[in-house]
N, C-alpha and C positions, 0 to 999 in steps of 0.2 A: 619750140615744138613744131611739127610739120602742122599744117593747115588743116583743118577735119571741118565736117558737118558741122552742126549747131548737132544734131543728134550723133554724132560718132563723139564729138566733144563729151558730152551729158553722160555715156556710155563708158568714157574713158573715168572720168571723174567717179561713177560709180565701182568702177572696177577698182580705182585706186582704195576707195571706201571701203571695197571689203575687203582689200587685204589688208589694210592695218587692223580693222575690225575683228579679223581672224584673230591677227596677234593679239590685240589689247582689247579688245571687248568691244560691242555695241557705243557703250556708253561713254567711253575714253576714247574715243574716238572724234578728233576735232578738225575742227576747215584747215590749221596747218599742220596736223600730220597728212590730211590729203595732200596739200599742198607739195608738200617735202616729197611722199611718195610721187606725183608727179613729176617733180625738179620743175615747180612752177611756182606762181602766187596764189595767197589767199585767195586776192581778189579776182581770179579766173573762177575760181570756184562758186564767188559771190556772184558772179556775171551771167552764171547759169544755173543758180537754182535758189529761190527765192532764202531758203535759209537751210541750216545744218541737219535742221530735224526732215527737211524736204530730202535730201542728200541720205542720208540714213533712215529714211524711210523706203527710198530707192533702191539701196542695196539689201534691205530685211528684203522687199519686195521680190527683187531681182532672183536669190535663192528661194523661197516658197513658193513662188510661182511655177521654180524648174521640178520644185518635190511635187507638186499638184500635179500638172501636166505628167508627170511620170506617171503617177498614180492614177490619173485619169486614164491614159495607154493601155496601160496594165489591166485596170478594170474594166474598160471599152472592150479588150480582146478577151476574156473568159470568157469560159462556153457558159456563164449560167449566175445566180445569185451565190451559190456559195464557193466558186472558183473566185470570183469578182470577191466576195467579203475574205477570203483568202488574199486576197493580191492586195486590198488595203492594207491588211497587217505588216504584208512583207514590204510594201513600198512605204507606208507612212512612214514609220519612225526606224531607220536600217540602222542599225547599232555599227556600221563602220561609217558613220557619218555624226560622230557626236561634234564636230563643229558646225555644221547645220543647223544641228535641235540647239546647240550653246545659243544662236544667233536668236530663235526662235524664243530661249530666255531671255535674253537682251531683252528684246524688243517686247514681250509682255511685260517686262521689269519696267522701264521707259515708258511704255504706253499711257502710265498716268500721268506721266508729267508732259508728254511729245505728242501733242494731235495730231502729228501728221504719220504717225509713228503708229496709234492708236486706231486712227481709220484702215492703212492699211492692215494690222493685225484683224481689225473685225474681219473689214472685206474678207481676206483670206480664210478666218475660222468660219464664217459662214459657209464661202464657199466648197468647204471642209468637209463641214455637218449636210450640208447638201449632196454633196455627193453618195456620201454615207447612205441620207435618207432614202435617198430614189435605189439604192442598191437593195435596202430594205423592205424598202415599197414590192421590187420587184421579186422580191424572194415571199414573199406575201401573198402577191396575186399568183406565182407559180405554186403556190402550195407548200415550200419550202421550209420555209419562216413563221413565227407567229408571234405579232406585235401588235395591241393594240393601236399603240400612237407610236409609228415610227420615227417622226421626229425626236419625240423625247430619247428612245432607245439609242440612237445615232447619238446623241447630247451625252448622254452617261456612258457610250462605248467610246466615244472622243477624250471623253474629260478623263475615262482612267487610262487608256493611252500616254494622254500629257503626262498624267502623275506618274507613272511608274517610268516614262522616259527619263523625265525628270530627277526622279531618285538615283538612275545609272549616270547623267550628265553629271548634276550637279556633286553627287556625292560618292561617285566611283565604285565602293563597293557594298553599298547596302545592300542592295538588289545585284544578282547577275543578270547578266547582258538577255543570257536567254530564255531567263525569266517573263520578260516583257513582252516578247511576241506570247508564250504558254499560258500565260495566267491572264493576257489581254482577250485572245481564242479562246480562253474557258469561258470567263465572262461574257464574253457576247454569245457562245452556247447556250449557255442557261437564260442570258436575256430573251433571244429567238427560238428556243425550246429546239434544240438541236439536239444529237446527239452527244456524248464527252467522244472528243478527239474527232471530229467530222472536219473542221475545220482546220486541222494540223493534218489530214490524209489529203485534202483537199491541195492543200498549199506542195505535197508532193514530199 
């Protein structure tokens, strides 16, 4: 292999990680199928990253981090709190990216037995639910919104997101696809005493 960084190395090695992960899942996912995917050794792998679940924690990271920062973009440029809680819907969980949310069940599936797997899943749903809250906050103090505790409300418009994502990944066709952004917007309607369908004229 050509010579690289210590960080283009680290970078490479993760990149190999999630594509077999794509194929074969988070969890089936071992130091030599990176390896193989490479056309290197185990022990290159072992040379740069303290262990497997470090390695796989890098590539869960890698992906959620690129969902957030979208979602952050997105929510950063609306003109307003309910354009912003509009553009979380459409960015968090995009039903043409079910290998994404697949990786995101991994790696909550994982998390109890993978610490390192586990910490980043927090970091990440924290700073999730954060996001969420300050958009909340902010449709609050414009008058917009109305929450008593908007962290809680963020928590329960998070947590049924996951579940009905959930239901389209895992199980294909319980729930349709478009289900999940309409019945996600209803619910946070009625959470922030909105109007029905403000949020679906909002999203355009």
């Amino acid at each position: 292999m050509a010579r690289l960084s210590r960080s283009d190395r680290r970078d490479a090695i993760v990149a190999a990680a999630l594509a077999v992960a794509r194929r074969k899942g988070l969890a089936a996912t071992t130091v030599r199928d990176v390896a193989a995917e490479m056309g290197t050794s185990s022990g290159l792998v072992h040379h740069y990253f303290g262990s497997m679940d470090e390695v796989l924690a890098s590539a869960f990271a890698q992906v959620a981090e690129a969902d957030l920062a979208r979602s952050v973009a997105e929510m950063t440029a609306a003109d307003g709190p309910i354009t912003a809680l509009a553009a979380f819907f459409r960015t968090y969980a995009p039903t043409d990216a079910d290998w994404a949310f697949q990786l995101w069940l991994d790696a909550w599936a994982e998390a109890g037995r993978r610490p390192a797997i586990q910490a980043t899943s927090r970091r990440l749903n924290l700073a999730w639910q954060a996001l969420l809250e300050q958009t909340i906050e902010d449709g609050v103090a414009a008058g917009q919104f109305v929450a008593a505790d908007p962290g809680a409300a963020a928590w329960r418009i998070l947590s049924l997101v996951d579940g009905l994502a959930l239901q389209v990944v895992a199980h294909g066709t319980t729930i349709g696809r478009d289900d999940v952004g309409r019945w996600a917007a209803g619910a946070a309607e009625l959470e922030l005493a909105l109007e029905p369908g403000t949020l679906v004229a909002a999203a355009g």
